[in-house]
C-alpha positions as CSV (number, residue, x, y, z in Angstrom):
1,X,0.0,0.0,0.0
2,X,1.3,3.2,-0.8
3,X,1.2,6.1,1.6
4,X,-1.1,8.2,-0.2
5,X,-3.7,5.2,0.2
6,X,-2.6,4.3,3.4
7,X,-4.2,8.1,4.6
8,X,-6.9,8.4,6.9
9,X,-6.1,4.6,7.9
10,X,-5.2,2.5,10.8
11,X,-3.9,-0.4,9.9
12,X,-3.1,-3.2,12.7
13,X,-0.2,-4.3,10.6
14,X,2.4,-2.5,8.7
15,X,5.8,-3.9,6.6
16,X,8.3,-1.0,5.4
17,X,10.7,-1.7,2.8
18,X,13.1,1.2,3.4
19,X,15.6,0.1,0.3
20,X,12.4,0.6,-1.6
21,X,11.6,4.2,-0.5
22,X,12.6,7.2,-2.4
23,X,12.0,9.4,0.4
24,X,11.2,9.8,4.1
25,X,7.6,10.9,3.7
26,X,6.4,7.3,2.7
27,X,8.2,5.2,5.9
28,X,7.1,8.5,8.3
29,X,3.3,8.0,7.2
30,X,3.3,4.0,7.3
31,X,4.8,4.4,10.5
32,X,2.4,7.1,12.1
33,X,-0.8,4.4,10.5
34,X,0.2,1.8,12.4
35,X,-1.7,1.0,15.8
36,X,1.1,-0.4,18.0
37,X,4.6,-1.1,17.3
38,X,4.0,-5.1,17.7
39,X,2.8,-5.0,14.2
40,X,5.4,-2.8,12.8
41,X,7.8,-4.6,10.3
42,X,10.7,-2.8,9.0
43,X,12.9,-4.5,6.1
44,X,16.5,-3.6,4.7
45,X,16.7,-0.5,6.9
46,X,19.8,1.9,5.5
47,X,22.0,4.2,7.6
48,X,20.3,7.4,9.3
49,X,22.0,9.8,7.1
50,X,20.2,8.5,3.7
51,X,16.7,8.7,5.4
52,X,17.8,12.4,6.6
53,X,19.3,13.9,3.8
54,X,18.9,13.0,-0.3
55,X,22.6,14.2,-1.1
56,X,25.2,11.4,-3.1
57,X,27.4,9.5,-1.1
58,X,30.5,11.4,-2.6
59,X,28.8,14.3,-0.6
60,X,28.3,12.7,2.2
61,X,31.8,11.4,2.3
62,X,33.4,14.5,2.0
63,X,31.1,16.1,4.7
64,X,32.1,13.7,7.2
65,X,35.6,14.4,6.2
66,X,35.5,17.8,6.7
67,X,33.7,17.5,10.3
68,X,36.6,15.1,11.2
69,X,39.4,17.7,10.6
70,X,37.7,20.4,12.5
71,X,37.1,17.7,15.8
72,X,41.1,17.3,14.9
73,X,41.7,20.9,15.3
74,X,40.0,21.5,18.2
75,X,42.1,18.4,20.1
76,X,44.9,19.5,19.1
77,X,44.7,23.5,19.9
78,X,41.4,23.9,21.1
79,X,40.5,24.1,25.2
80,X,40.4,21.6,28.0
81,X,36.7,21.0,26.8
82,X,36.5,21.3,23.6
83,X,39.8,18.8,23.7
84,X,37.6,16.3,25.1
85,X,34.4,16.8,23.3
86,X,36.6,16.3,20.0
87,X,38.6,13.5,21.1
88,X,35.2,12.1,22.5
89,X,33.6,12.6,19.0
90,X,36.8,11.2,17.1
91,X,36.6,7.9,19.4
92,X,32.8,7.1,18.3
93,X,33.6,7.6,14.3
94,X,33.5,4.3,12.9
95,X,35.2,4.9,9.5
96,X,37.3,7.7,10.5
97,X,38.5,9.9,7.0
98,X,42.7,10.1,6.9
99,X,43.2,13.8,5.3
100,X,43.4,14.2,1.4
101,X,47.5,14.6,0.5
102,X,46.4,15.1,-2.9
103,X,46.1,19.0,-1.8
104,X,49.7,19.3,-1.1
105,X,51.2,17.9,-4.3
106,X,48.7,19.1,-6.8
107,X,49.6,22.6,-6.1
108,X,53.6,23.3,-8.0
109,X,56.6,26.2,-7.1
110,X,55.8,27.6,-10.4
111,X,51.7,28.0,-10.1
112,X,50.9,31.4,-10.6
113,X,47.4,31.1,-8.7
114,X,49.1,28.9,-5.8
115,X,49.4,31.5,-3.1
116,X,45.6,32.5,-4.3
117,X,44.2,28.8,-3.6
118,X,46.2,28.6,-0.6
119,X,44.7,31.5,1.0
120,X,41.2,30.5,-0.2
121,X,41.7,27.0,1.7
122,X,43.1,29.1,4.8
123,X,40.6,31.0,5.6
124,X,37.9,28.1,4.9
125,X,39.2,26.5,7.5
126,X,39.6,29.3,10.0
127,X,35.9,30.0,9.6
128,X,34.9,26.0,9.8
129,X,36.5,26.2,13.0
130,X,35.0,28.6,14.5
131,X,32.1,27.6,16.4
132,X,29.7,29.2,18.9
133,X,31.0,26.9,21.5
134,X,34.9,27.6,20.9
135,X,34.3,31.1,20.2
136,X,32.9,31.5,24.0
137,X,35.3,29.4,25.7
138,X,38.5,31.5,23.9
139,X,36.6,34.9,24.9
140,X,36.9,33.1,28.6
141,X,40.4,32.4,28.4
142,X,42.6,35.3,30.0
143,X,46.0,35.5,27.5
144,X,49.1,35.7,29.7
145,X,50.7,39.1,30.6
146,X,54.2,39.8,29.1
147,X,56.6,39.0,31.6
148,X,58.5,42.4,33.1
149,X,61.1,43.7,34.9
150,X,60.3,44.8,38.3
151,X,62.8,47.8,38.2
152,X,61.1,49.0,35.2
153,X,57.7,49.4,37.6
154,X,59.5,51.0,40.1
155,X,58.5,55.0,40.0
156,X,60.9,57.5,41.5
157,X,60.1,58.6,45.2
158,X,58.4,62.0,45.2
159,X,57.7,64.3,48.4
160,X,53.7,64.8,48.9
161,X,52.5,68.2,48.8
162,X,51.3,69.2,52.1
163,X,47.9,71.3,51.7
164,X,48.8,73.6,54.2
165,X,52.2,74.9,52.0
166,X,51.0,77.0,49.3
167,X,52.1,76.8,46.0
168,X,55.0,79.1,45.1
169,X,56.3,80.4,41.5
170,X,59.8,80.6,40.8
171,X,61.8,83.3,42.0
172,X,63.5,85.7,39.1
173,X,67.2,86.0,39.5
174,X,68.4,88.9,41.3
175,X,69.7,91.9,38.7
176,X,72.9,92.6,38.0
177,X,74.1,96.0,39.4
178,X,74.8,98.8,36.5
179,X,78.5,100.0,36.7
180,X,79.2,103.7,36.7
181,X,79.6,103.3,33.2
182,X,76.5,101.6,31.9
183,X,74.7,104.6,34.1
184,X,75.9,107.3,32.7
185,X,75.7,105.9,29.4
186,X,72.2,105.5,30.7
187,X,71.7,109.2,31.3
188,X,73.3,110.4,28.1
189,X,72.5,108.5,25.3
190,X,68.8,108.2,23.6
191,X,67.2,105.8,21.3
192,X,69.6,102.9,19.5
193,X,72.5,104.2,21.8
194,X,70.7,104.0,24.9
195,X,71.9,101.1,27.7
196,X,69.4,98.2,26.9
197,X,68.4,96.3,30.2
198,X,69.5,93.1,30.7
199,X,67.1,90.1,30.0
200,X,66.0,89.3,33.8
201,X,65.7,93.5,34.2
202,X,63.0,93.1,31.5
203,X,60.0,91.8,32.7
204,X,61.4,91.4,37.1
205,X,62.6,94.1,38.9
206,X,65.1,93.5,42.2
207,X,62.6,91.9,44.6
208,X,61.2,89.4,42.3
209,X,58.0,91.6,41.3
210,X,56.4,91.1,37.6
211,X,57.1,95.3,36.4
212,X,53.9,97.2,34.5
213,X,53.9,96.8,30.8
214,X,54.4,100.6,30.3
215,X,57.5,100.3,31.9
216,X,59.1,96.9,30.4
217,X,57.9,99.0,26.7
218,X,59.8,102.2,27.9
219,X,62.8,100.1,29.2
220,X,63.1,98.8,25.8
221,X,62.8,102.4,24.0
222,X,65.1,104.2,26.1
223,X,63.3,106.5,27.5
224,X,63.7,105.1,31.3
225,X,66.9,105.2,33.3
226,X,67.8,101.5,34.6
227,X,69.6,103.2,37.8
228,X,66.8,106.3,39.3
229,X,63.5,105.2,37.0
230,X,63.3,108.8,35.7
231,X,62.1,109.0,32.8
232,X,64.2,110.8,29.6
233,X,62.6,113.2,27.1
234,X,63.5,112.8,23.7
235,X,65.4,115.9,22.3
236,X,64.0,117.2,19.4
237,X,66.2,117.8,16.4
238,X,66.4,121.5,15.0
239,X,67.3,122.1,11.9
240,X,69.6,124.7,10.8
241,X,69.2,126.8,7.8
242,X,73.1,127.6,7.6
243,X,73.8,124.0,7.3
244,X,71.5,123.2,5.2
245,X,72.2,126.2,2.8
């Protein structure tokens, strides 16, 4: 009886010929028609994979290859559990797959697209191996710190700073005194002529104070004395009509 007959039935007794099925609908419905299993009969049963899937046995081959070097992986370099899932796995394969040489040699020095095909396979294989279950366990797996010297972590000793010392700024250096010379070269001469104060004059007078603006300008002009502070007028130049007739 076919299983589109066989619809709608109960049957009391049912015989499967699984080598005769195309398919897994026809055993599934003969099964499900059957009252009990004591009148179940099931003939030339075939492996689970041919019920479950309808590829070629080359297909299935090479499948069952592939899942064989990725349990070989993961015993090799994977975790302490995924070492003994895989190894568990590898134990209950009856025909275990040996890996396909024919990769190695078909590939020559001189193949332009060699380093191309190598690659492909590389990262095929990278990707087959990563799972969900060894992607969580390496995420788990704290990598080992690099190994220092303990003189290198040593930081030099440094002095708190007490809260009730206030913060001081750096003290300008003390000026230079002016020699008679520089002072009356001082008074005398104006403009490009005139004494120039020194760098730490500029900006800092004796006790350390920070000088006005106005007066760090007319320092630099020459119109201040360095000695007294007075400040020098600019003569004005008079023409003469003798001279310049």
């Amino acid at each position: 009886m076919t299983a589109h007959k066989a619809q709608g039935r109960t049957l009391p007794r049912v015989i499967i010929d699984l080598d005769n099925c195309r398919g897994t609908e026809a055993p599934y419905v003969m099964i499900s028609r059957v009252k009990s299993l004591a009148g179940l009969l099931i003939l030339r049963p075939f492996p689970r994979k041919k019920i479950s899937s309808r590829q070629s046995e080359e297909s299935r081959n090479e499948f069952a290859r592939l899942d064989q070097l990725s349990l070989s992986t993961l015993a090799e370099y994977g975790t302490d559990r995924e070492r003994d899932l895989a190894s568990a796995k590898l134990r209950a394969c009856r025909n275990p797959f040996p890996s396909a040489p024919a990769f190695t040699t078909r590939l020559g020095n001189n193949d332009s697209s060699a380093n191309a095909v190598l690659r492909t396979f590389q990262v095929a294989v990278a990707t087959a191996a990563r799972s969900e279950l060894s992607s969580l366990e390496r995420s788990r797996i704290r990598r080992p710190e690099p190994a220092l010297d303990g003189s290198l972590l040593l930081a030099p000793a440094v002095a708190p700073i007490s809260r009730s010392q206030p913060l001081r700024a750096p003290r300008a250096r003390k000026r230079q005194k002016d020699s008679p010379t520089q002072g009356s070269l001082a008074q005398g001469a104006v403009g490009r002529d005139a004494h120039m104060p020194l760098d730490s004059d500029r900006d800092h007078d004796g006790d350390g104070l920070v000088q006005a603006p106005m007066q760090s300008r007319m320092r630099k002009r020459g119109l201040q004395d360095n000695t007294t502070g007075r400040q020098l007028k600019r003569p004005r130049l008079e023409s003469n009509s003798d001279d310049m007739a």
